[in-house]
C-alpha positions as CSV (number, residue, x, y, z in Angstrom):
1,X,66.5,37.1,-49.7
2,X,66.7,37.2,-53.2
3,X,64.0,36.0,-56.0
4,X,64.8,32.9,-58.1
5,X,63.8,32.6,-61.3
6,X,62.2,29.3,-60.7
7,X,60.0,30.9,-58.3
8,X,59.0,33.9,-60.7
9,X,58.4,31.2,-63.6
10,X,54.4,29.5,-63.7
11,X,55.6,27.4,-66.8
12,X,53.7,26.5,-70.0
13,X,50.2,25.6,-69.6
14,X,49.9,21.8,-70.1
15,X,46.1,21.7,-71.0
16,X,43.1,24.2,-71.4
17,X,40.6,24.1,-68.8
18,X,37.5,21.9,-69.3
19,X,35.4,24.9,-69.1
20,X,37.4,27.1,-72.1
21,X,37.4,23.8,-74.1
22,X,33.5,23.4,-73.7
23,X,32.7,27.2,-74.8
24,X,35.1,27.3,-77.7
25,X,33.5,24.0,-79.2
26,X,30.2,25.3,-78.2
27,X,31.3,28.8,-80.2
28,X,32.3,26.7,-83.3
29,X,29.1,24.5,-83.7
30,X,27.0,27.6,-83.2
31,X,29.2,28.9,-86.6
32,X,28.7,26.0,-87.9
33,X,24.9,25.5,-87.9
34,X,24.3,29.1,-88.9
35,X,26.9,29.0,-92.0
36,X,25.0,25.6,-92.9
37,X,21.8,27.3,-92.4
38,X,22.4,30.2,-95.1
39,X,24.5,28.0,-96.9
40,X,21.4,25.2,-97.5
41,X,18.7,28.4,-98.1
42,X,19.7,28.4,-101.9
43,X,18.7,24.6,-101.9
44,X,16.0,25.0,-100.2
45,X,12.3,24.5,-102.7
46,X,8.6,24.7,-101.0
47,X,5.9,22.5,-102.3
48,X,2.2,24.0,-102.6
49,X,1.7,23.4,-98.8
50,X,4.6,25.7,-97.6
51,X,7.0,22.3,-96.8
52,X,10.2,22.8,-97.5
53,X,13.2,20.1,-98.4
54,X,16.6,20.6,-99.1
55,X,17.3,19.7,-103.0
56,X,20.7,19.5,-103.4
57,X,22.4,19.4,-107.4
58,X,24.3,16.0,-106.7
59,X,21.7,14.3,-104.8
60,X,19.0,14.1,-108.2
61,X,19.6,11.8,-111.0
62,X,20.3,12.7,-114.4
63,X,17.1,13.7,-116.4
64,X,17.0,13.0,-120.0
């Protein structure tokens, strides 16, 4: 009895698994929300009482 290829051959995967899908979005909004963290820290300006708030350049009008 001989192999045939077609019996040998799985085929291209049509989808990921719900699971893979789940951790890799998970992995990417975990990037995400630490690159925005460090990225907003230059922004970032205290007041006297140790509150912070993000100031960002475009988001302040023009002073004269």
């Amino acid at each position: 009895m001989a192999i045939k290829p077609k019996d040998v051959y799985q085929g291209r995967r049509k989808a990921g698994k719900p699971g893979r899908i789940i951790a890799w979005t998970a992995a990417a909004l975990f990037v995400l929300a630490i690159a925005l963290f460090f990225g907003l820290r230059h922004f970032a300006v205290y007041d006297e009482y140790g509150n912070a708030t993000v100031v960002l350049p475009f988001s302040q009008s023009a002073e004269k």
